[in-house]
C-alpha positions as CSV (number, residue, x, y, z in Angstrom):
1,X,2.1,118.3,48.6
2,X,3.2,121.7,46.4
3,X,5.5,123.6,48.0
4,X,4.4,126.8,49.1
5,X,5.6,129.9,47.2
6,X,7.8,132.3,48.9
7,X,6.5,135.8,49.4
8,X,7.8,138.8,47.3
9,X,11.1,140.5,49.2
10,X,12.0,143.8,49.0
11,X,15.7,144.5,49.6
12,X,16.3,146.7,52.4
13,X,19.5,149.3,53.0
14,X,19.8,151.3,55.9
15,X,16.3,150.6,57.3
16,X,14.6,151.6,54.5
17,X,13.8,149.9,51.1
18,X,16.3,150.1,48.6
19,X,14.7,152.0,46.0
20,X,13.8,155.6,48.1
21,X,17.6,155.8,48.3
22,X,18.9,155.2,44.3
23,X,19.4,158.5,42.1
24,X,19.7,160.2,45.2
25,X,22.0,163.8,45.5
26,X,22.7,163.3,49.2
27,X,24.3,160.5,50.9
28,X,22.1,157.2,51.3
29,X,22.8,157.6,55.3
30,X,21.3,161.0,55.7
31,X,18.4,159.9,53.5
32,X,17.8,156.7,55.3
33,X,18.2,159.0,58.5
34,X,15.6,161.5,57.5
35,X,12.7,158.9,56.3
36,X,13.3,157.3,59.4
37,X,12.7,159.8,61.9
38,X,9.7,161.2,59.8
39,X,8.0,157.9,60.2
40,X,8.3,157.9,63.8
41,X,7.1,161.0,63.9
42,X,4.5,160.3,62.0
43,X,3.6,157.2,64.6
44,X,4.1,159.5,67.3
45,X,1.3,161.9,66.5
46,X,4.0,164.7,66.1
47,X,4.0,167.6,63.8
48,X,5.8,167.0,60.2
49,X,6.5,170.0,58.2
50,X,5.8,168.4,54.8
51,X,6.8,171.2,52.4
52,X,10.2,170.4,53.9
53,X,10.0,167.0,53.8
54,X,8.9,167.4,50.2
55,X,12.0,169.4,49.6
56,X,14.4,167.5,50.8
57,X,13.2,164.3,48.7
58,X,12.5,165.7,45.3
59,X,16.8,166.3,45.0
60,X,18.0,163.9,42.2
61,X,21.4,163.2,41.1
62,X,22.2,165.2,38.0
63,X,22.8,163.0,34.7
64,X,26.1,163.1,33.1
């Protein structure tokens, strides 16, 4: 019998998947905090204000 083949995984830091917190100019905990709580939000029916939401992920890390 063939073994069955193992799903893809996504590595996960803080909560979140890794790769919404690399390049990022804050620190990966406020990050992790803020997509968080926007996504129960979001499952609560509650208001988001996307334009700051928006804002607050576009920061990048500035190349040296």
């Amino acid at each position: 019998m063939p073994r069955k083949k193992s799903k893809r995984k996504v590595k996960y830091e803080k909560g979140v998947p890794a790769k919404y917190l690399q390049n990022k100019k804050n620190s990966k905990g406020s990050v992790a905090r803020e997509i968080r709580s926007t996504a129960k939000a979001y499952k609560e029916g509650r208001y988001i204000d996307l334009k700051k939401v928006q804002k607050s992920r576009a920061v990048r890390k500035k190349k040296k």
